[in-house]
PLY file of the C-alpha trace (Angstrom):
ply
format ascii 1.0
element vertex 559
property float x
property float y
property float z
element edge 558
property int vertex1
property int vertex2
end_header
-25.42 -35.66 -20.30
-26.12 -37.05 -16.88
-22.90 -38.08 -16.45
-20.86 -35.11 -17.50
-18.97 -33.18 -14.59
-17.61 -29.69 -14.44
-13.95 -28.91 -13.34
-13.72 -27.77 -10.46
-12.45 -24.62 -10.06
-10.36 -22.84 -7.27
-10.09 -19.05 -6.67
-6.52 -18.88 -7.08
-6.49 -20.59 -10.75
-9.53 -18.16 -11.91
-7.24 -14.92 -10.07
-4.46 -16.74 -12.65
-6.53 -16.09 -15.36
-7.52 -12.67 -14.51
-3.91 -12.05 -14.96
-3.46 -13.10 -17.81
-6.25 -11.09 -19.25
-5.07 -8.19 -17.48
-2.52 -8.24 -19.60
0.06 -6.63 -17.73
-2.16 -4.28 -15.36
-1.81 -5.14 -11.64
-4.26 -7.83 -9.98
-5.62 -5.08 -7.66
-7.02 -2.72 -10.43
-10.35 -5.24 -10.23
-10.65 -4.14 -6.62
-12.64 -1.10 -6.35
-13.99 1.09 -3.33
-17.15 2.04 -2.28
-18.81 5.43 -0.67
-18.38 3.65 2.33
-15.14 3.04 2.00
-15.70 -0.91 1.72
-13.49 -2.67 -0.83
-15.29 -4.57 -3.37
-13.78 -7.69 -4.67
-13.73 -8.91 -8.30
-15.23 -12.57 -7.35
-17.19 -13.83 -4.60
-16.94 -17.78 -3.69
-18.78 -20.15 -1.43
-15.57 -20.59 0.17
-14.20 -16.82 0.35
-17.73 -15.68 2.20
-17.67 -18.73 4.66
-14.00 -18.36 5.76
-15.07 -14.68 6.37
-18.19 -14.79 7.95
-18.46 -18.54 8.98
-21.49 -19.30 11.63
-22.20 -15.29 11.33
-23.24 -16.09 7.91
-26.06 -18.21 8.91
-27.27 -16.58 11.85
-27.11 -13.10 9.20
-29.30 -14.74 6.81
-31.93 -16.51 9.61
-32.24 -12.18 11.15
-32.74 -11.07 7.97
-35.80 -13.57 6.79
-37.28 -13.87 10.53
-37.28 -9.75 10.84
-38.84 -9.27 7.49
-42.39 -7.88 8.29
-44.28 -9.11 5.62
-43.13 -10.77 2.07
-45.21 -8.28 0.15
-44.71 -4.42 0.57
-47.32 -1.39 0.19
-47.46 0.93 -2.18
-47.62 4.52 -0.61
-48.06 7.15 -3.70
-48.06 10.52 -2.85
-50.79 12.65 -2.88
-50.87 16.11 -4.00
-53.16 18.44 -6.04
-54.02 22.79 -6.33
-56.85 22.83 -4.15
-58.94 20.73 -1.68
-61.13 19.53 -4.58
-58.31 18.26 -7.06
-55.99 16.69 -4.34
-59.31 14.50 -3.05
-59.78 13.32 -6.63
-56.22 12.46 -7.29
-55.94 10.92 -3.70
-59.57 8.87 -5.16
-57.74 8.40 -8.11
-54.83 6.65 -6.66
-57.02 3.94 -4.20
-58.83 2.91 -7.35
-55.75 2.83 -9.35
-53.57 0.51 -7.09
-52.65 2.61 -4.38
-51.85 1.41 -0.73
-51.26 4.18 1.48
-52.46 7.71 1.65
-48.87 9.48 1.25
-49.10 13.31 1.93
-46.39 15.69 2.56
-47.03 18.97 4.09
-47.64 21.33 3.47
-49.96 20.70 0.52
-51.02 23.55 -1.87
-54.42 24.45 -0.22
-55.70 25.06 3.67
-56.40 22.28 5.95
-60.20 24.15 6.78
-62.18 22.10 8.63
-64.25 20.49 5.25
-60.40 19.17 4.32
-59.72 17.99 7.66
-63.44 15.99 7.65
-62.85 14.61 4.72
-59.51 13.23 5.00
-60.13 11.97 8.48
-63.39 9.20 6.83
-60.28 8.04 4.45
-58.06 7.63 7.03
-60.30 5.09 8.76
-60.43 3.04 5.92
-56.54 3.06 4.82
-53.35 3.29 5.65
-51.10 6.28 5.75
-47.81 8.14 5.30
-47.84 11.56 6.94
-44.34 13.80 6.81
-45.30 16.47 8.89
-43.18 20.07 9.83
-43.66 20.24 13.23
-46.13 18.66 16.25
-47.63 21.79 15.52
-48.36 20.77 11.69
-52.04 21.57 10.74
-52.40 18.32 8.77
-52.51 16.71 13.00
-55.52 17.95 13.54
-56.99 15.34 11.31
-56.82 12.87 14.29
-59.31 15.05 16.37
-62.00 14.70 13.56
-62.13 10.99 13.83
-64.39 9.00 16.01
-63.06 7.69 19.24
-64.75 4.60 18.85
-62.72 4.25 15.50
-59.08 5.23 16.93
-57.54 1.90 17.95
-57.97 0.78 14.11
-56.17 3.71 12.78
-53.32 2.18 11.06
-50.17 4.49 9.38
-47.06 6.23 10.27
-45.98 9.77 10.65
-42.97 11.69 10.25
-42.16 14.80 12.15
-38.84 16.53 13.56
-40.52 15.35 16.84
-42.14 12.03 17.87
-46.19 13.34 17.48
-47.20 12.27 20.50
-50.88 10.62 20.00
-52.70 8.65 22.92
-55.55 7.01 21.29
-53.99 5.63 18.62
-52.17 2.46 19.66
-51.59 1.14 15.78
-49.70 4.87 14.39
-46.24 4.47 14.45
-44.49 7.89 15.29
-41.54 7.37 16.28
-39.55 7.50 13.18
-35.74 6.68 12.51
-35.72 9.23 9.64
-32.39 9.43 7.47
-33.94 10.96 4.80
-32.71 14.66 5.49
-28.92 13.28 5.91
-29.14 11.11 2.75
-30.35 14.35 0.49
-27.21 15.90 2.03
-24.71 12.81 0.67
-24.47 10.69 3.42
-23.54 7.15 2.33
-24.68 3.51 3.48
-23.13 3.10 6.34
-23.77 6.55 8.07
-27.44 6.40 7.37
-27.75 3.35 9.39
-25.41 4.06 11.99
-27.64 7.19 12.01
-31.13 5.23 12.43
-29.79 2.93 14.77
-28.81 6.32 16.90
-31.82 8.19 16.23
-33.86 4.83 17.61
-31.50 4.88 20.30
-32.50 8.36 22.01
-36.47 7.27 21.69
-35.47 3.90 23.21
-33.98 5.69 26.25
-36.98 8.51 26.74
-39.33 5.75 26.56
-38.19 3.41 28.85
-39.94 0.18 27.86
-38.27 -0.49 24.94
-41.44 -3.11 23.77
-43.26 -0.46 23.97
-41.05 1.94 22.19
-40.79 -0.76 19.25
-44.55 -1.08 18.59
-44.34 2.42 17.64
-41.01 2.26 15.96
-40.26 2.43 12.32
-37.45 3.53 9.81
-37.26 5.83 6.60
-34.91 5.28 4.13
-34.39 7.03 0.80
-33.06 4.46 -1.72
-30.24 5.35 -4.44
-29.38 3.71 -7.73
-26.47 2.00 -5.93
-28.44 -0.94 -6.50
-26.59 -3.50 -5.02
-25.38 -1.23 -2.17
-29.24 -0.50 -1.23
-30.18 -3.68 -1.33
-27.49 -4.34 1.33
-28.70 -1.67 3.27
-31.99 -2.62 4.00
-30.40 -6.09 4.55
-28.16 -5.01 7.38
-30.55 -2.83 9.13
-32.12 -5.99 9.88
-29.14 -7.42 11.05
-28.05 -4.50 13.18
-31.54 -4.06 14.94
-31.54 -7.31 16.09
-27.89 -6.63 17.81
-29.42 -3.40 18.65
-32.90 -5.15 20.81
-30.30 -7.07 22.22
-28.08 -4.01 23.50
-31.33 -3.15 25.71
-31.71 -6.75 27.11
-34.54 -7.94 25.01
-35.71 -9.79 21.64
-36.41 -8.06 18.41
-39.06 -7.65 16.20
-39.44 -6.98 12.92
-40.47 -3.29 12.76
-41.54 -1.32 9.43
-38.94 -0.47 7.02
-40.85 2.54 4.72
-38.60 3.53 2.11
-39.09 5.97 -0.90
-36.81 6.67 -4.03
-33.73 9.19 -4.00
-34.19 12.14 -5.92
-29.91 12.95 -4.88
-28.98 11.42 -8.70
-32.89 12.89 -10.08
-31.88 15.58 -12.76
-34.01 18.51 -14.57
-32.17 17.16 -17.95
-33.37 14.16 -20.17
-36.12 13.91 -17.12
-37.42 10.31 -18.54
-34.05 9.30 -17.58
-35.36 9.71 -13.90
-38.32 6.91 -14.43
-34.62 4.80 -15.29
-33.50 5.50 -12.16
-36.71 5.55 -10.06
-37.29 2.00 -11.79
-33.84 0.75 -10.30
-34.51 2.24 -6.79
-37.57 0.69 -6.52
-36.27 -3.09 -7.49
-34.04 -2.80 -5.16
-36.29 -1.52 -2.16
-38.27 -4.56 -2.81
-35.50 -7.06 -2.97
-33.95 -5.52 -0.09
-37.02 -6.20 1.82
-39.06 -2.54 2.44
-42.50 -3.01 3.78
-43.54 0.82 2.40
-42.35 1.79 -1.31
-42.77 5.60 -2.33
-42.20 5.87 -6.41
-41.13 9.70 -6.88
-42.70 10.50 -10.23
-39.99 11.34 -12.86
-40.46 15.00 -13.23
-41.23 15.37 -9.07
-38.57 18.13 -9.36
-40.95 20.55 -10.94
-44.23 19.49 -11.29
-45.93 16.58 -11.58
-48.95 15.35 -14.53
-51.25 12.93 -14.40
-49.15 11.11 -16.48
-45.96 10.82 -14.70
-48.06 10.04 -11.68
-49.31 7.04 -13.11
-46.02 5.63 -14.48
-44.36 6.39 -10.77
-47.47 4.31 -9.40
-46.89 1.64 -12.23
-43.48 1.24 -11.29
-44.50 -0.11 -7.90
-47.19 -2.24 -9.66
-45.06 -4.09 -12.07
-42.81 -4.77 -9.50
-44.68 -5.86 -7.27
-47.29 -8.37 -9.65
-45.04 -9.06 -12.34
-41.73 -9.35 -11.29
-42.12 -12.45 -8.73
-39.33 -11.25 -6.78
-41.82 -11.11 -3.87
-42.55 -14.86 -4.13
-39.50 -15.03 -1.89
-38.61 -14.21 0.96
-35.14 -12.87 1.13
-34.61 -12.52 -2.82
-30.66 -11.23 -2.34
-29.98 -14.41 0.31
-27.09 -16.47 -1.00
-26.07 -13.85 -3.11
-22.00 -14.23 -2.29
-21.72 -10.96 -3.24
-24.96 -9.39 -1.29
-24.45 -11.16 1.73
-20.57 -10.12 1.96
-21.84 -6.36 1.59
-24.57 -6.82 4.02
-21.46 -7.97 6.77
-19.29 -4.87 5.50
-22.54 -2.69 6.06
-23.42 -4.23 9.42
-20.06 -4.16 10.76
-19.29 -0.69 9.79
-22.18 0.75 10.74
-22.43 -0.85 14.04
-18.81 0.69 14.93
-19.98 3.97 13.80
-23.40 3.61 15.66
-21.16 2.98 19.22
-18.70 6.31 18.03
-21.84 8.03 17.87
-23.14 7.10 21.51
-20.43 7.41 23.76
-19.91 11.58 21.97
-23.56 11.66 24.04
-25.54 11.14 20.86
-26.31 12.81 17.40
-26.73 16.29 18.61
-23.50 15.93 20.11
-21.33 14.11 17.55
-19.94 16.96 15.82
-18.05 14.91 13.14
-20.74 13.69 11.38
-21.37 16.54 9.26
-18.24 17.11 8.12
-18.15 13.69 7.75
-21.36 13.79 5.52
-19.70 16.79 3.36
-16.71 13.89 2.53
-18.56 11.94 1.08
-20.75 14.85 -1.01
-17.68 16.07 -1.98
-17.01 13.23 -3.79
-19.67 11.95 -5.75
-19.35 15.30 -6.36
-15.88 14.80 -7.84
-16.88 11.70 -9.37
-19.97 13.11 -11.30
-18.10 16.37 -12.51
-15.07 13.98 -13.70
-17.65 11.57 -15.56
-16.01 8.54 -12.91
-19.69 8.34 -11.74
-22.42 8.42 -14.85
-25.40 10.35 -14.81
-26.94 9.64 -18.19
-28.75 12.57 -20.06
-26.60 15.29 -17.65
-22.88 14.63 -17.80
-23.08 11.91 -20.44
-24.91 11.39 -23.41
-26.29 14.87 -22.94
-29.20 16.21 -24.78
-27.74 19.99 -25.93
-31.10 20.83 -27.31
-33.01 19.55 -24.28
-35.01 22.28 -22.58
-33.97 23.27 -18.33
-37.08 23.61 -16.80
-36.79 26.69 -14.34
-39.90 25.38 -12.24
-38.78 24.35 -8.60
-40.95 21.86 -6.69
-40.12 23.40 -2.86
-40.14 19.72 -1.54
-36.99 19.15 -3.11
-35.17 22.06 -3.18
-33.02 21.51 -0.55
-31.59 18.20 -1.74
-27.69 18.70 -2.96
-28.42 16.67 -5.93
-25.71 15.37 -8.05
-26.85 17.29 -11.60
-26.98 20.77 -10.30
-23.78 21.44 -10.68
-24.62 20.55 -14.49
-27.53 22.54 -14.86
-25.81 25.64 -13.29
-23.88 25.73 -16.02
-26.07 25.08 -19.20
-27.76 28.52 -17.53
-24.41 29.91 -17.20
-23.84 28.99 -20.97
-27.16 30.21 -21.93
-26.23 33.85 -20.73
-22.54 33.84 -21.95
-24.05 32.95 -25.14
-20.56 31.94 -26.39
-20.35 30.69 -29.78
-18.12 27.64 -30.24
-16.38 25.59 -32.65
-14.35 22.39 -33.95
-11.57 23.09 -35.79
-10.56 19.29 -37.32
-8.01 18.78 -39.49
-6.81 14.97 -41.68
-9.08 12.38 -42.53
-12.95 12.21 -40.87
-11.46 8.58 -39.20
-8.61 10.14 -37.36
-10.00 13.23 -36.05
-13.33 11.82 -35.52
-13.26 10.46 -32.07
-11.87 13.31 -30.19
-14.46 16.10 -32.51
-17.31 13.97 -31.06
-15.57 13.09 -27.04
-15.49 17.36 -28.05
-18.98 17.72 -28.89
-20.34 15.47 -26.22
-18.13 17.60 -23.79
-19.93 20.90 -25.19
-23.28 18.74 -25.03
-23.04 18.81 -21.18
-22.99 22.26 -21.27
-26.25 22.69 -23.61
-24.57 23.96 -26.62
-23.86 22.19 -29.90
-20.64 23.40 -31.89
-19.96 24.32 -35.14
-17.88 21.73 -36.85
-15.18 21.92 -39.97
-14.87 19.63 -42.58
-10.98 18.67 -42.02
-8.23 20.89 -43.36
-5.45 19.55 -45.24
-3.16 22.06 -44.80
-2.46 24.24 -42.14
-2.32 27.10 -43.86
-6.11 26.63 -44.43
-6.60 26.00 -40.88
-4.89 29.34 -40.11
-7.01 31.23 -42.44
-10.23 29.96 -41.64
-9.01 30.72 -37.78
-8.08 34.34 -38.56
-11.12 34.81 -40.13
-13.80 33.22 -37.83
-16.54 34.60 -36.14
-16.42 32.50 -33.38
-15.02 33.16 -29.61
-14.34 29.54 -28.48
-12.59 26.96 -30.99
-11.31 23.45 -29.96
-8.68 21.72 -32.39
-9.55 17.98 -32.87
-6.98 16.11 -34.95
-4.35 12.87 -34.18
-2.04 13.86 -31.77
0.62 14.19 -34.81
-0.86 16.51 -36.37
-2.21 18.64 -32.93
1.61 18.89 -32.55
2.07 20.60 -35.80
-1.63 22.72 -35.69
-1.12 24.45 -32.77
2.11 26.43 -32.77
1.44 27.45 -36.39
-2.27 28.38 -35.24
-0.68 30.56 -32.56
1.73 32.51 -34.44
-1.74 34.27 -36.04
-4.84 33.51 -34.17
-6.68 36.71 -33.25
-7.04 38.41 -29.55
-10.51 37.64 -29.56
-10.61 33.95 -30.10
-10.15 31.65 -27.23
-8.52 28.29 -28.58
-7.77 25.04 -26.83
-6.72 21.88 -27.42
-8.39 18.31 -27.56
-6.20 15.82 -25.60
-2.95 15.94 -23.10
0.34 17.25 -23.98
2.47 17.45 -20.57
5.74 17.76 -22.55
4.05 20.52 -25.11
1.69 22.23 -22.18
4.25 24.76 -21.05
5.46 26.18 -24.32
1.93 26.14 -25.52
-0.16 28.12 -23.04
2.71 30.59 -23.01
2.70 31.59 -26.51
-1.60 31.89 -26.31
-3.06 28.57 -26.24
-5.97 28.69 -23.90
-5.47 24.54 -22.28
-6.70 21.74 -23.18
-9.98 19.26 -23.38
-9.41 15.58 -22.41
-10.75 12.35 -20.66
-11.58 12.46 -17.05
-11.16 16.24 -16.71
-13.98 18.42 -14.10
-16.21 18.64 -16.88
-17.79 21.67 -14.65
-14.41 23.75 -13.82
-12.95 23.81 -17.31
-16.18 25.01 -19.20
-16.88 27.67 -16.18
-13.07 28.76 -16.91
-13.83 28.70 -20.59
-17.06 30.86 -19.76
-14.71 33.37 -17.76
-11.95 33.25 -20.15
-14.54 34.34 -23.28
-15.86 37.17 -20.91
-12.70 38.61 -20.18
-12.05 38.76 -24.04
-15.01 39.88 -24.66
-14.71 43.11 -21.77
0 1
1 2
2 3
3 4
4 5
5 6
6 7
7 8
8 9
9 10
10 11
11 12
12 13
13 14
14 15
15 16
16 17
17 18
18 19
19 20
20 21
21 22
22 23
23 24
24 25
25 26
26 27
27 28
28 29
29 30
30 31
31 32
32 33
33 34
34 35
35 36
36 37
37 38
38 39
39 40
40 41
41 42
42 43
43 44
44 45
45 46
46 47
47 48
48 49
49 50
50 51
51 52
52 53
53 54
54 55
55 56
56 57
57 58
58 59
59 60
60 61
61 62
62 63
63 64
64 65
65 66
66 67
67 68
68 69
69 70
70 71
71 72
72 73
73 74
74 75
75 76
76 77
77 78
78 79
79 80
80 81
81 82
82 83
83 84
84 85
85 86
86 87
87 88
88 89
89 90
90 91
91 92
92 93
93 94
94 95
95 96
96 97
97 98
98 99
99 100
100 101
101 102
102 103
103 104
104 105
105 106
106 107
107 108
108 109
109 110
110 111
111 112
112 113
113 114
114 115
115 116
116 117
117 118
118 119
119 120
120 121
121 122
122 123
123 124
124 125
125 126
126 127
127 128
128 129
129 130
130 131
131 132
132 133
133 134
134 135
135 136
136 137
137 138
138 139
139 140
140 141
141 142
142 143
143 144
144 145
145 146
146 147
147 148
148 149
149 150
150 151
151 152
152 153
153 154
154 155
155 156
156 157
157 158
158 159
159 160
160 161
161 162
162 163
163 164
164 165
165 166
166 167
167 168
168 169
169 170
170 171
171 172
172 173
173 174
174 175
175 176
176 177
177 178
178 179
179 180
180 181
181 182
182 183
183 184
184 185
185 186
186 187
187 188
188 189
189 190
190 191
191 192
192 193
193 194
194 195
195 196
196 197
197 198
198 199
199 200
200 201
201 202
202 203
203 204
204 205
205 206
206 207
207 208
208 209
209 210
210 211
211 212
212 213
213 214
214 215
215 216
216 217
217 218
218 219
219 220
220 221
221 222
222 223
223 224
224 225
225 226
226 227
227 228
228 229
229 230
230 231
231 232
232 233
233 234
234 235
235 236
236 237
237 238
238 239
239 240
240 241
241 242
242 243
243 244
244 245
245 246
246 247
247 248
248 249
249 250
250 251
251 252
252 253
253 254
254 255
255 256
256 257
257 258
258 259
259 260
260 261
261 262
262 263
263 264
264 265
265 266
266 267
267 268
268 269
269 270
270 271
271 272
272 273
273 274
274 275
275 276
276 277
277 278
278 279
279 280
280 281
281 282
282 283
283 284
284 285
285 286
286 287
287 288
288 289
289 290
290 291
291 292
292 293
293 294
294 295
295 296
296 297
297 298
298 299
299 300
300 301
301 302
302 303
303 304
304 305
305 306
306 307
307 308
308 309
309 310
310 311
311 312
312 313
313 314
314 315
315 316
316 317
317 318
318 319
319 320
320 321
321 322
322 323
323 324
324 325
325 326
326 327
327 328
328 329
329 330
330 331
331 332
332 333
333 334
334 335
335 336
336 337
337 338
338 339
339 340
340 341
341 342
342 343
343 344
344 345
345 346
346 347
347 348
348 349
349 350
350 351
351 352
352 353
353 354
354 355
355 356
356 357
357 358
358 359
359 360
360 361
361 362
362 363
363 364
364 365
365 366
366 367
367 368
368 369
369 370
370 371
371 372
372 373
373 374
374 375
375 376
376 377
377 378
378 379
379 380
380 381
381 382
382 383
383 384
384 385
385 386
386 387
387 388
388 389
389 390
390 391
391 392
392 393
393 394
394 395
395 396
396 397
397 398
398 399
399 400
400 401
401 402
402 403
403 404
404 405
405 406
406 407
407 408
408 409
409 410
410 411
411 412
412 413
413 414
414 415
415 416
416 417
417 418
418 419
419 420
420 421
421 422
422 423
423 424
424 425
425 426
426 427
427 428
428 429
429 430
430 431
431 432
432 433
433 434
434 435
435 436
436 437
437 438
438 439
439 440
440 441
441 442
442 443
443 444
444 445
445 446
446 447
447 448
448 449
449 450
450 451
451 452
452 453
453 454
454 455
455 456
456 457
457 458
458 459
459 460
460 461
461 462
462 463
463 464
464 465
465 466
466 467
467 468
468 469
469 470
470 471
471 472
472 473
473 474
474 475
475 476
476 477
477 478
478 479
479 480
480 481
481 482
482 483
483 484
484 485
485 486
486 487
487 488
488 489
489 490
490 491
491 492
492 493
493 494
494 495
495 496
496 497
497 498
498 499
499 500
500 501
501 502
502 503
503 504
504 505
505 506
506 507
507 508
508 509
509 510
510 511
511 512
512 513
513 514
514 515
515 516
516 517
517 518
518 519
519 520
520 521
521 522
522 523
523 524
524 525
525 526
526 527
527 528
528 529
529 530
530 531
531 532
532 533
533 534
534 535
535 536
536 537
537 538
538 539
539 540
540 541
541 542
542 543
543 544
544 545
545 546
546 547
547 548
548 549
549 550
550 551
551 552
552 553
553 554
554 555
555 556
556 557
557 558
C-alpha cells in the first residue's frame, strides 16, 4: 500500500466531469451567489486560491492566528429572572453551572434599588461581564459607584450602550463597542456588518485621538447566523480588516475582543426546538471563527424562557467548547480552500464599502446604507416566502397542529425575523377559519406527490386538509364538488388528468367554493381562470401571497 499513488487530478478534467453529470444543464448552474453578492464556486483547489490570493494568502492566515485573543472563548449566558431575588439565584445558578460572564440586558424585570445595585456590584468584582445598556443614563451604571475604589482597576467586562459609557476608574472595561447587532436584526448581510464595525471603530478612533488608547478599550459585537460557513468567514476577515484598519492610523494592531451572540433573525415561534438546531450551528461557528465571548440565546428566548431551555442554551456553549476539540486549534477554518477564499471576498468587499462609507462623512451621513440594508431584507425575504431559503418547522416541514405562542419577549421584538411573515398568517388562517380540501382523482401513486407538496403547502399555514380517496370518474368528482361543504378545494391528480378535471369541474362547481389547481398550466391558465378557476398551487410559488389571496378570495365569497 505504501507504494500506491493517486492520479493526479487537474481542475479542468474534474469541471469535464461535472459536465457530464450535468447532463446537459450549463457549467455555471453550480455557481451560486451569496447575500453579499460574492459568487461561490463549485470547487476550491490549492492552485485556484493561490493564483488568486498568492502572498495575500499567507500574510491572511498569519493576521488571523496572531490577532486571535485567546484560543479558548467565554461563555457569557444571560441573566434574567421576575424579581431581584429570582434573577440573583439564576445569575448563582449559572456561575456554578459553567457560566463565564455575567450577561444582563436592560432593562431587567425588577428595580435596580440600591440592595440590587449592592449586590450585583460584590459579583462584579469577582467576574466578568456583558452589560447592554439603553442609554449613559441606564440605571444598571450605577453599579460601578457601589464598588470599592481600591477594587476598580480589576474590574474586568464590556458594556454596550448607544454611547461610549464613559468610566474613569476602570482601566480593564471595554466601552467602546463596534456594535452591529441592531443592523444585523434589520437584514444586513456579511459584508455590511463589517464595513459597519470597521466605521463605527472609526469615529471612536478619531474622538479619541490616541488610537492605543482607543484600542485597549475597543471591542466588537457580532450576532452570528446559520450561514455557517459565511460566519465563520466573518469573524475571519474582521481580523484581517482591523489589522489594515491599525495600519490606516499609522500604527500596529492588536488583537481586540470579538463578543459575539446567536441570531435570533432565522429564530421562529413554530417547531421552537428547531431553534436549539439553529442556535447549535451559530454557536460552532462563532467558535471556529474565532469569538472570544459566545452568548447561546435559549431556544424559546422569543417568549419566555424555563429553566430548562436555559440550561440547554448554556450546554450548547459547554459541549462545544469541552467536547468538540475544535478549540485545540488555533485557527480551526485555516486552509480551508473554501474558508479562506470567502474570508478574501469578505475582506475585500467590506474594506471597499468601509472607505464608501468614510469619505460620505461617516455612518450618520451615508444615507445609502439603509436602503441598502432593506435589499438585502427584501430578499431573504423573497427567498424564505418562495421556500429558495429553508426554515425548517415554518415554511417547510411545518407542524399544522403546532401551537403559536402569542407571548412576546420585548428584547426581541424589534428584530425583522425571517418566520413572521409565516406566523402572520397561521393567525390570519386561524380567524378566516376556512375549511379546505384535496380533491384527488386516479391511482394513490400518481396523485400522491402533488396531494402531499398540497398538504405541506396548507401545513405552513397551520391547517391540515381534508383529503379524498381518488375518483375514478369525473362525474364523481363533480358530484362530490357540488355537494361539499367546504370553501377552499385544491385538485391533485397527473397533469393528464388535471387537464380533463378542471373544465368539467367548472361547468358545475358552486359560487361558494373557491377551487384551484395543483401545478402550472401556462397554455391552460387563461381559459381556466376565465371560466372560474381560482389559480393554481405549485413549486417555488410566495408561499405567503397566494394563501393571503386565498384567505381574501374565501372572504369575499363568503360577504
Amino acid at each position: 500500500m505504501k507504494d500506491i499513488e493517486f492520479q493526479t487530478t487537474s481542475y479542468e478534467q474534474w469541471q469535464e466531469e461535472a459536465v457530464k453529470a450535468l447532463k446537459g444543464k450549463p457549467f455555471e448552474s453550480l455557481f451560486t451567489k451569496t447575500m453579499e453578492n460574492i459568487t461561490l464556486e463549485p470547487l476550491y483547489t490549492q492552485e485556484t486560491l493561490i493564483e488568486k490570493l498568492g502572498e495575500q494568502l499567507a500574510k491572511q492566515v498569519s493576521t488571523i492566528r496572531t490577532l486571535t485573543k485567546a484560543s479558548n472563548f467565554d461563555i457569557a449566558q444571560q441573566i434574567v429572572g421576575e424579581d431581584a431575588a429570582s434573577f440573583f439565584a439564576n445569575l448563582q445558578e449559572s456561575l456554578a453551572r459553567g457560566n463565564d460572564v455575567i450577561t444582563i440586558n436592560s432593562p431587567v424585570a425588577f428595580e435596580w434599588n440600591e440592595e440590587a445595585l449592592g449586590q450585583l456590584a460584590d459579583y462584579l468584582t469577582e467576574y466578568s461581564f456583558k452589560l447592554n445598556v439603553q442609554s449613559t443614563n441606564d440605571q444598571l451604571l450605577s453599579v460601578f459607584t457601589k464598588i470599592d475604589a481600591a477594587k476598580r482597576a480589576t474590574v474586568e467586562g464590556y458594556i454596550l450602550s448607544p454611547e461610549a459609557v464613559e468610566l474613569a476608574d476602570y482601566p480593564n472595561v471595554r466601552t467602546y463597542a463596534a456594535n452591529t447587532i441592531p443592523f444585523h436584526n434589520n437584514g444586513a448581510n456579511a459584508v455590511q456588518e463589517l464595513a459597519i464595525a470597521l466605521a463605527q471603530a472609526s469615529q471612536y478612533a478619531k474622538n479619541v485621538g490616541d488610537f492605543k488608547a482607543f484600542e485597549s478599550k475597543f471591542f466588537v459585537n457580532f450576532a452570528i447566523d446559520t450561514q455557517f460557513f459565511a460566519e465563520v468567514a466573518k469573524i475571519r476577515a474582521f481580523k484581517v480588516l482591523w489589522k489594515a484598519f491599525a495600519s490606516a492610523f499609522g500604527t500596529e494592531a492588536s488583537a481586540v475582543p470579538v463578543v459575539v451572540e446567536t441570531s435570533v433573525r432565522s429564530f421562529s415561534k413554530l417547531d421552537v426546538y428547531v431553534n436549539l438546531l439553529r442556535a447549535g450551528n451559530e454557536a460552532f461557528a462563532a467558535a471556529i471563527g474565532g469569538a472570544d465571548v459566545v452568548t447561546v440565546h435559549p431556544h424559546d428566548c422569543l417568549t419566555k424562557t424555563s429553566d430548562q431551555s436555559v440550561r440547554i442554551a448554556r450546554n450548547v456553549s459547554l459541549v462545544t467548547k469541552e467536547e468538540s476539540h475544535v478549540l485545540n486549534v488555533l485557527d480551526p477554518a485555516g486552509g480551508s480552500y473554501f474558508v479562506e477564499s470567502l474570508t478574501a471576498d469578505f475582506v475585500k468587499e467590506a474594506w471597499a464599502l468601509f472607505l464608501e462609507i468614510e469619505l460620505a462623512g461617516g455612518l450618520d451621513a451615508y444615507t445609502a446604507l439603509q436602503s441598502d440594508i432593506d435589499a438585502v431584507y427584501n430578499k431573504r425575504i423573497q427567498a424564505v416566502e418562495t421556500r429558495k431559503h429553508s426554515l425548517i418547522g415554518t415554511n417547510i416541514y411545518a407542524n399544522p397542529v403546532d401551537a403559536l405562542a402569542t407571548e412576546e419577549n420585548g428584547q426581541f421584538a424589534d428584530v425583522k425575523r425571517l418566520a413572521i411573515p409565516f406566523e402572520d398568517l397561521r393567525t390570519n388562517f386561524a380567524q378566516a377559519g376556512i375549511k379546505p380540501a384535496i380533491l384527488t382523482f386516479g391511482e394513490l401513486k400518481n396523485y400522491k406527490p402533488r396531494a402531499d407538496f398540497v398538504q405541506g403547502f396548507f401545513a405552513t399555514a397551520g391547517v391540515v386538509a381534508e383529503q379524498t380517496e381518488g375518483f375514478t370518474s369525473i362525474d364523481e368528482a363533480k358530484a362530490w364538488l357540488a355537494d361539499t361543504a367546504f370553501d377552499y378545494v385544491v385538485i391533485a391528480a397527473t397533469d393528464e388528468d388535471t387537464k380533463a378535471l378542471v373544465p368539467a369541474l367548472l361547468e358545475g362547481k358552486p359560487t361558494t367554493v373557491i377551487l384551484d389547481a395543483a401545478g402550472k398550466y401556462k397554455e391552460d391558465e387563461a381559459t381556466w381562470t376565465a371560466n372560474g378557476l381560482n389559480g393554481f398551487i405549485f413549486a417555488g410559488q410566495n408561499i405567503i401571497e397566494k394563501l393571503n389571496s386565498v384567505v381574501a378570495s374565501v372572504k369575499g365569497v363568503q360577504q
